[in-house]
C-alpha positions as CSV (number, residue, x, y, z in Angstrom):
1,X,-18.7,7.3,31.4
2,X,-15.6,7.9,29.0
3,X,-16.1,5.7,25.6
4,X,-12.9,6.3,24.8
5,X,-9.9,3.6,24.5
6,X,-7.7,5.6,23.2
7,X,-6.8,9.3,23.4
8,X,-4.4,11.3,21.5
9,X,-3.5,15.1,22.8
10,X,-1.1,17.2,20.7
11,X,1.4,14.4,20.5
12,X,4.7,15.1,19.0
13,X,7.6,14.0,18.3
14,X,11.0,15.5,17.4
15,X,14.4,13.4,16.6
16,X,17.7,15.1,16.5
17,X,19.7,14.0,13.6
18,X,23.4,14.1,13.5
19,X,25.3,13.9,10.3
20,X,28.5,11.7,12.7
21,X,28.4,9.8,15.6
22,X,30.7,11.4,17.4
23,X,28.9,14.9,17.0
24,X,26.5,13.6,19.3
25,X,29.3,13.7,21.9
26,X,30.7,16.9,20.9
27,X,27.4,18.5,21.2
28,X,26.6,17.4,24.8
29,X,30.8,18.1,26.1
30,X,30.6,21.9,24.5
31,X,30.9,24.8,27.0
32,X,29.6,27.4,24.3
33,X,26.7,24.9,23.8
34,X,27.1,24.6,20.0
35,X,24.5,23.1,18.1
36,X,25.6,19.9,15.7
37,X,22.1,18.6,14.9
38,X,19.0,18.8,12.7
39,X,15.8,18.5,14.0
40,X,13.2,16.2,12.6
41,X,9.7,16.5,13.2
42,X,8.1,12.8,12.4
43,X,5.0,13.8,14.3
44,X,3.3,17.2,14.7
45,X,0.5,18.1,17.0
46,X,-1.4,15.2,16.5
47,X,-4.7,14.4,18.1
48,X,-7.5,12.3,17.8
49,X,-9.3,9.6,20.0
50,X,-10.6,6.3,19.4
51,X,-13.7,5.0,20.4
52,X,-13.8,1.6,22.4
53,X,-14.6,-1.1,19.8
54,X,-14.3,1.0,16.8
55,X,-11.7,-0.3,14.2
56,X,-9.8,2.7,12.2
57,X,-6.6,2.9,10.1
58,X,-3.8,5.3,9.6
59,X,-2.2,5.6,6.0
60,X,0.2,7.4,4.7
61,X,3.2,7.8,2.5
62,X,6.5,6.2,3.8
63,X,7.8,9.1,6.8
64,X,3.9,9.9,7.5
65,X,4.4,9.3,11.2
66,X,2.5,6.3,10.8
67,X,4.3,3.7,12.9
68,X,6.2,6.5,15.0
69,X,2.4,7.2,16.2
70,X,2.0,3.4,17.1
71,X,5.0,3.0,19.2
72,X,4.0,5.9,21.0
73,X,0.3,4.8,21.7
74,X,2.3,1.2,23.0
75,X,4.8,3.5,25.5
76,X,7.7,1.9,23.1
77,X,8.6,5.9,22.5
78,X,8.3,8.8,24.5
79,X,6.7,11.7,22.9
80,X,8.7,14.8,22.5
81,X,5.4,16.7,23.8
82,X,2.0,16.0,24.4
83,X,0.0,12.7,26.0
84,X,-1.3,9.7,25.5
85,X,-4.1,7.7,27.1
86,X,-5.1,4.1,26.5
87,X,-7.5,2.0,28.6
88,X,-7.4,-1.7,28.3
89,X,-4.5,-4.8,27.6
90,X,-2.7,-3.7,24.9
91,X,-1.4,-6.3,22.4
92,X,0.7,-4.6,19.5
93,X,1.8,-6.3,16.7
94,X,4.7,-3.7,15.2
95,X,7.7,-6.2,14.9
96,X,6.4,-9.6,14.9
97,X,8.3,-11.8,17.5
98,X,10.2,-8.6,19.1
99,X,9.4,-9.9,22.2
100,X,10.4,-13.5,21.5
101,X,13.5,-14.9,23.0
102,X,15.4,-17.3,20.3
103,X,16.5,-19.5,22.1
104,X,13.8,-20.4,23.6
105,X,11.0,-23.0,22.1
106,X,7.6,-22.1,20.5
107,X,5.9,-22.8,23.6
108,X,8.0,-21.1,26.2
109,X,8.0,-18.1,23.9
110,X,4.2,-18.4,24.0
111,X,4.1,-17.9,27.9
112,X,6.7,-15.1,27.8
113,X,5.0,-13.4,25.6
114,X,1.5,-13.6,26.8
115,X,2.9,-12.5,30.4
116,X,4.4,-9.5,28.7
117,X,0.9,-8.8,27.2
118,X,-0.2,-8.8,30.9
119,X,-1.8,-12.0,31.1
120,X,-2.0,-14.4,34.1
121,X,-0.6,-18.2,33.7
122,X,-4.1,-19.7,34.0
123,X,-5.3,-16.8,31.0
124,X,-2.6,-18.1,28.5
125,X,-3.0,-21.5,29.4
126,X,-7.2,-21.5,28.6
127,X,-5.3,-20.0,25.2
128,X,-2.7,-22.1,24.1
129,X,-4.9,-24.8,22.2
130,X,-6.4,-21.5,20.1
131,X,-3.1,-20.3,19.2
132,X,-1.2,-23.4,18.8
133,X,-4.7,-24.1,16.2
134,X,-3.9,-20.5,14.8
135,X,-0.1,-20.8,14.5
136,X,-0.1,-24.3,13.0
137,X,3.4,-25.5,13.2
138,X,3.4,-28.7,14.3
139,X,5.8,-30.3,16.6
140,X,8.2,-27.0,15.9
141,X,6.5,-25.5,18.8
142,X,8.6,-27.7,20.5
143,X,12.6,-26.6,19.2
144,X,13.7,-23.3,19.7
145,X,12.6,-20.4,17.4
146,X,15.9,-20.0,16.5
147,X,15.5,-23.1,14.2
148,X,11.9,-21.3,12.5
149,X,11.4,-20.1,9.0
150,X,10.3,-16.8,8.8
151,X,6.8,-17.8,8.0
152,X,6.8,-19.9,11.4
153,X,7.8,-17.4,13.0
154,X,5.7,-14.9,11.6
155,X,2.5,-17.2,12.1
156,X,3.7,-18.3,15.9
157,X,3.4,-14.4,16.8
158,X,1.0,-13.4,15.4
159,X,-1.3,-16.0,16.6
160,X,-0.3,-15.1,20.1
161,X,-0.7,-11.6,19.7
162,X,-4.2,-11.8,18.3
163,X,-5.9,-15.0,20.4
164,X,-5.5,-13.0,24.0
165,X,-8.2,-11.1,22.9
166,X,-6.9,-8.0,23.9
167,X,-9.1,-5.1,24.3
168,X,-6.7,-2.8,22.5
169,X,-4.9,-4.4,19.2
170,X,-2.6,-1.8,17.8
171,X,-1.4,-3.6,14.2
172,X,1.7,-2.5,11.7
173,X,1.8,-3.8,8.5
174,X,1.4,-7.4,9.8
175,X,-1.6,-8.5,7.7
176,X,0.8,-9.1,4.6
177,X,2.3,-11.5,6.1
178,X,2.5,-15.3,5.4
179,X,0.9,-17.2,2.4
180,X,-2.9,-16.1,1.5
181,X,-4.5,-19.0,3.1
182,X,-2.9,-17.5,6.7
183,X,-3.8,-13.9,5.6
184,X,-7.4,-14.8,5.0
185,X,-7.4,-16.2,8.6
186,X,-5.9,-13.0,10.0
187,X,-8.6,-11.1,8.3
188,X,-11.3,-13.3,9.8
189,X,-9.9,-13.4,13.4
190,X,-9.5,-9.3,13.2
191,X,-13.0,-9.0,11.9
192,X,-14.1,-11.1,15.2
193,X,-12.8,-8.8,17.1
194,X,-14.1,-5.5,15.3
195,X,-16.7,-4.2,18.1
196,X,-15.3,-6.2,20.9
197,X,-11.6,-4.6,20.7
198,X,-10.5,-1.1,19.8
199,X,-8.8,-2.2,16.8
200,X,-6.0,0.4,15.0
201,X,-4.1,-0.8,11.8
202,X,-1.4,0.5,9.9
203,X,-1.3,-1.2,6.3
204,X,-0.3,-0.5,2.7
205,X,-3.4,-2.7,1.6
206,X,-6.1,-0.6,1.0
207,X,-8.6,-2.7,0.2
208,X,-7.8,-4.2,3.6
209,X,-8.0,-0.8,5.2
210,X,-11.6,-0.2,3.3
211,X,-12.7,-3.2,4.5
212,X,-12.4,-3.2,8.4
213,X,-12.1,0.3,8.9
214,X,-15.2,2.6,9.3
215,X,-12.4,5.3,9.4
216,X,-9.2,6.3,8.0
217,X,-6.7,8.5,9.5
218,X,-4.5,10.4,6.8
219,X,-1.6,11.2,8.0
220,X,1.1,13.7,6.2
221,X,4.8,14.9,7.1
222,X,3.7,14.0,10.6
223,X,0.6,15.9,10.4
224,X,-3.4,15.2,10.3
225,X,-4.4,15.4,6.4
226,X,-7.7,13.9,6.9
227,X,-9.6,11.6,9.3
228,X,-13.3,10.5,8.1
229,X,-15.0,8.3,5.7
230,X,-12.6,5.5,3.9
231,X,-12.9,6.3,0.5
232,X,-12.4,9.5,1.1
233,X,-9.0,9.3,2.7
234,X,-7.9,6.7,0.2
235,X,-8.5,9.9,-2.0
236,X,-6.6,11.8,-0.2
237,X,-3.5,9.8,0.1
238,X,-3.2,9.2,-3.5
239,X,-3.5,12.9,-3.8
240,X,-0.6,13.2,-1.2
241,X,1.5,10.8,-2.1
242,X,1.5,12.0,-6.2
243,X,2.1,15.7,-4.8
244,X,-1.3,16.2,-7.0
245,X,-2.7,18.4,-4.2
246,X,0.4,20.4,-4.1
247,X,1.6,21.1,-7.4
248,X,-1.6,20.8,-9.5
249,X,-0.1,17.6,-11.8
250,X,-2.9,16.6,-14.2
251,X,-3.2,14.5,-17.4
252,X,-1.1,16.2,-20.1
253,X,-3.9,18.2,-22.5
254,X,-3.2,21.4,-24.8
255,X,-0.6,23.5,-23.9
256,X,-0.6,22.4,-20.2
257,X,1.6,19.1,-20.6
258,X,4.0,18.7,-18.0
259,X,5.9,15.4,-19.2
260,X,8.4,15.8,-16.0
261,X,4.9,14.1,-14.4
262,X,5.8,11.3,-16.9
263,X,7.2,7.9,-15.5
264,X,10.1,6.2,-17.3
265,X,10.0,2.5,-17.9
266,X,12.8,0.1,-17.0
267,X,14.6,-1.2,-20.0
268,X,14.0,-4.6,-18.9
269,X,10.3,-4.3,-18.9
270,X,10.7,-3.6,-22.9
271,X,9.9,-6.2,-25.9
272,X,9.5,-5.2,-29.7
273,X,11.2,-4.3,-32.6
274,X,11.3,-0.4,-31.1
275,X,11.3,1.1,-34.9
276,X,8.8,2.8,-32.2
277,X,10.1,3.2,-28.3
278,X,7.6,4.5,-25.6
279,X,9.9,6.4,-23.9
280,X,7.6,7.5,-21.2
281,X,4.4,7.0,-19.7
282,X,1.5,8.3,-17.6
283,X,-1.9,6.9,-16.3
284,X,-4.4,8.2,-13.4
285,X,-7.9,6.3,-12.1
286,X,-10.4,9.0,-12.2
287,X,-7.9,11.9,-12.7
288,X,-6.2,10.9,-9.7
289,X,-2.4,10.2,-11.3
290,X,-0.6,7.0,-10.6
291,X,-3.6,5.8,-8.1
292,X,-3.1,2.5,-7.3
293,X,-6.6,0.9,-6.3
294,X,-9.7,1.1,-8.8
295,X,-13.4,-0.2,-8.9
296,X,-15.7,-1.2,-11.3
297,X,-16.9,2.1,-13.3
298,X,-13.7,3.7,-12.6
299,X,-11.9,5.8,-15.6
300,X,-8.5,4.8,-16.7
301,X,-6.6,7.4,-18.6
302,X,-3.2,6.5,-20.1
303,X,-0.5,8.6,-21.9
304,X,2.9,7.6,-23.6
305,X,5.4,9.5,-24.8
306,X,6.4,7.8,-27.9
307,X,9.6,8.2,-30.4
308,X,9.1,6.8,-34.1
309,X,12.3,6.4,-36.3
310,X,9.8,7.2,-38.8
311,X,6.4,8.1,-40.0
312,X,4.0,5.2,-39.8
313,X,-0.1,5.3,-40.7
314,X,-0.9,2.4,-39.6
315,X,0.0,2.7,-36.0
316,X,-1.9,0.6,-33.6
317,X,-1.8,1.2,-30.0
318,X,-2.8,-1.5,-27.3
319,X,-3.1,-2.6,-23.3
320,X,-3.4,-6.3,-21.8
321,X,-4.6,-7.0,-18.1
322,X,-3.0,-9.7,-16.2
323,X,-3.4,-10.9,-12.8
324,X,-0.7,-11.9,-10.9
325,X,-0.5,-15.1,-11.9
326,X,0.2,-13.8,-15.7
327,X,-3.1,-15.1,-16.8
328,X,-4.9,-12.7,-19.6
329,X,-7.9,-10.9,-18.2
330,X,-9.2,-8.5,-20.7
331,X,-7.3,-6.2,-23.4
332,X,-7.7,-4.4,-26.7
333,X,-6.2,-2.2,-29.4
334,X,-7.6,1.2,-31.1
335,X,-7.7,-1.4,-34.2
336,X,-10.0,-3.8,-32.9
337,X,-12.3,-1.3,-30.5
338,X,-12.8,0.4,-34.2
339,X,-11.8,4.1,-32.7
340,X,-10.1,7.0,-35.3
341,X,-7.3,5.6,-36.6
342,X,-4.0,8.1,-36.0
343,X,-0.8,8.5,-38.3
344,X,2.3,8.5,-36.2
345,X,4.8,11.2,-37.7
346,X,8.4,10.8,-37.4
347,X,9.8,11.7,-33.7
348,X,7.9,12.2,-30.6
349,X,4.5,11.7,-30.5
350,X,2.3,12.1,-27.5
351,X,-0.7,9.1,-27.4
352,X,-3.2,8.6,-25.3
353,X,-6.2,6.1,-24.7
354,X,-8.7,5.5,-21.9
355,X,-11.1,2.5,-20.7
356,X,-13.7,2.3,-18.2
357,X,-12.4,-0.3,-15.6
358,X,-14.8,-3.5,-15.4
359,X,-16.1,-6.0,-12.8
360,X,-13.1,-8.4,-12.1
361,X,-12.7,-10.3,-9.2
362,X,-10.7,-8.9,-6.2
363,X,-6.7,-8.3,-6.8
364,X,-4.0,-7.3,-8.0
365,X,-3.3,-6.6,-11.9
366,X,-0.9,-5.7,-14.0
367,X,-0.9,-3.7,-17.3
368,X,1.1,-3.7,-20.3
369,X,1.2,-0.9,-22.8
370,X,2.0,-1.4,-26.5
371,X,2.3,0.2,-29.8
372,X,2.5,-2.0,-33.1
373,X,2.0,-1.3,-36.4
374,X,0.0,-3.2,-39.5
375,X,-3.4,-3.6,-41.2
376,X,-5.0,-6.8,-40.0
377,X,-5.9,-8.3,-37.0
378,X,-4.1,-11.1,-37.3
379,X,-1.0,-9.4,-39.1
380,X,0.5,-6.6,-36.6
381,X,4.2,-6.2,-36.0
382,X,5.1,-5.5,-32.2
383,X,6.9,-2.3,-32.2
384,X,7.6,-1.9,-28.6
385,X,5.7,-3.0,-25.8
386,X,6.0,-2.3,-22.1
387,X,5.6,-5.2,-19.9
388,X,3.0,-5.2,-16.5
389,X,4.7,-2.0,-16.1
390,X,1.3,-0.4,-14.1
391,X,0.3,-2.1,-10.7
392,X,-3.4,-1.9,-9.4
393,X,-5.4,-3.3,-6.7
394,X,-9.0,-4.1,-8.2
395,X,-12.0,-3.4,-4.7
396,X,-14.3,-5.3,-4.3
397,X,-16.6,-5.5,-7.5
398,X,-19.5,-8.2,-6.9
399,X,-19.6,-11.5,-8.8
400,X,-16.4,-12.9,-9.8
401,X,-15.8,-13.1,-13.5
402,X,-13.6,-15.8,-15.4
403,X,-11.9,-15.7,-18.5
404,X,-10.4,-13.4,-21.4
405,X,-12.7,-10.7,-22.8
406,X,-12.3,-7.3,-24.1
407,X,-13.2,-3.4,-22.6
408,X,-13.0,-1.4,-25.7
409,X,-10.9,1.6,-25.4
410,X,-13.4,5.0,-25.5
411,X,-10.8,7.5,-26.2
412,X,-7.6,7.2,-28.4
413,X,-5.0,9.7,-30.2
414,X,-1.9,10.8,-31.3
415,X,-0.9,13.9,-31.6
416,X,2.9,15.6,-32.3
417,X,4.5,15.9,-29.0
């Protein structure tokens, strides 16, 4: 007996490109047959299957193939070669409320849609109470969709999509949607249906992915780049999508610094007196540059390419950690974690720091870089500082932890860039 819900054979999928519109037309009416278009390749040769009740993701940098792949496992595209099988009702959550018509109400749209999931009257009907609970709109369900917020009609589709219980639940970025308290009940409705349904989800959020996923497709320039054990792929992608695995960009060190791998901050992220300017900046999570998810344990290196007006010994360097609220988390300075103390020459310096990242609770953070100048705790003059100019995503880490406390840094110099 096949085990299989879905099965992917050397799919691909080519788009021809025209620079005008009405090239399209001068193409097709030519007698010498002239070519006016560029072919693109969003998908190449793909293949893999997916097992009935297994839940995997695809990632992948933005023009992976990633939701061109979906709409051709849903029959929304055609593939340029190649096949597709998939066993079971489908429910696919790519555009939220495609399907819905806007002028009609809440619960008509909830009828039209669930027959366009293949669903019989009496089947929606044992459903509505679920997904009018899911949805939680109120009377709206009664006045036209046209009327909705987004987040109505966000919630109104989605419920609909998810409570037919479909035995194939293709998802595209729709588990950032709505406020957190409707996200957490996404989550928990998709993790009710991890072994039942053959679930595949297409999401930036990679702690998200890590969680429901037992596998994680990597997917590059249309290509397979990986397919296998979650971590792993979330390695992978960072790799990809920092061109790390192509062009060999590490930490600057020695004579090897590349400062075109070098980030440069927004002018409106800057605060100080800028007697000292960062002018640049660089970080990686366990050498991995500009990852964007970290876990307790993991290394952060930073780097800033800093210009002085002039020379200053008493140079002190710092980072703060903010949630996304703006509340302080944890911080400290090469003055107060009592590492070598650096004299910052006149021009460009090059200074780095690390810190081993601790248990937080699950999130997102936000990290500001800083370089002041003084002898005393208490009596520092803010230089220039660079405002929650570095995103990351803290995993899951164990207990949750309150409060401000410090994570002394474990590495820290300046040397002439």
């Amino acid at each position: 007996m096949d085990n299989y819900s879905i099965k992917v054979k050397n799919i691909s999928k080519v788009y021809r490109l025209y620079d005008k519109p009405m090239d399209r037309l001068r193409e097709a009416m030519s007698l010498t047959r002239r070519c006016l278009h560029k072919e693109y390749h969003a998908l190449s040769d793909v293949s893999f299957n997916v097992k009935k009740g297994e839940t995997i993701g695809l990632i992948g940098v933005n023009g992976a193939g990633k939701s061109t792949m979906l709409k051709i496992i849903t029959g929304i595209l055609t593939p340029t070669s190649g096949s597709v099988e998939v066993t079971g009702k489908v429910s696919a959550l790519l555009e939220l409320g495609a399907g819905f018509n806007p002028d009609y109400t809440g619960m008509e749209n909830i009828y039209l849609n669930g027959t366009m999931m293949g669903c019989s009257r009496a089947e929606i009907e044992e459903k509505v109470d679920d997904i009018l609970a899911f949805a939680d709109i109120g009377d709206f369900i009664d006045q036209p969709v046209k009327t909705y917020s987004s987040g109505m009609f966000v919630r109104l589709a989605f419920a609909v999509a998810i409570n037919i219980e479909p035995e194939v639940l293709i998802v595209d970025e729709a588990l950032s949607v709505g406020d957190i308290f409707f996200q957490q009940k996404c989550y928990k409705k998709i993790k009710e249906l991890t072994g039942k349904s053959t679930v595949v989800i297409v999401s930036h959020d990679l702690n998200a992915m890590t969680k429901f996923c037992k596998r994680i497709i990597v997917l590059n320039r249309g290509r397979v780049a990986f397919d296998g054990e979650p971590n792993e792929a979330v390695t992978r992608y960072f790799k990809i999508k920092q061109g790390s695995a192509d062009r060999g960009i590490a930490l600057p060190s020695g004579t090897e610094r590349d400062y075109a791998a070098f980030k440069v901050p927004g002018r409106d992220t800057y605060s100080g007196r800028m007697d000292v300017v960062i002018e640049k900046y660089f970080y990686s999570i366990n050498d991995i540059p500009f990852a964007e998810v970290c876990r307790e344990g993991d290394e952060i290196k930073v780097s800033m390419l800093a210009r002085s007006s002039q020379a200053k010994d008493n140079v002190i360097v710092g980072y703060q950690i903010r949630d996304k609220y703006s509340n302080e988390v944890f911080g400290q300075t090469s003055l107060t974690s009592g590492v070598e103390q650096y004299t910052m020459p006149e021009g460009e310096s090059l200074i780095s720091f690390s810190f081993t990242w601790p248990e937080v609770r699950e999130g997102d953070y936000f990290i500001t870089l800083g370089i002041g100048s003084g002898y005393e705790v208490l009596d520092q003059v803010e230089e220039c500082w660079i405002n929650n100019i570095i995103h990351l995503t803290a995993s899951v880490g164990g207990k949750t932890i309150f409060g401000v406390f410090n994570k002394d840094m474990e590495s820290f110099e300046i040397v002439k860039a």
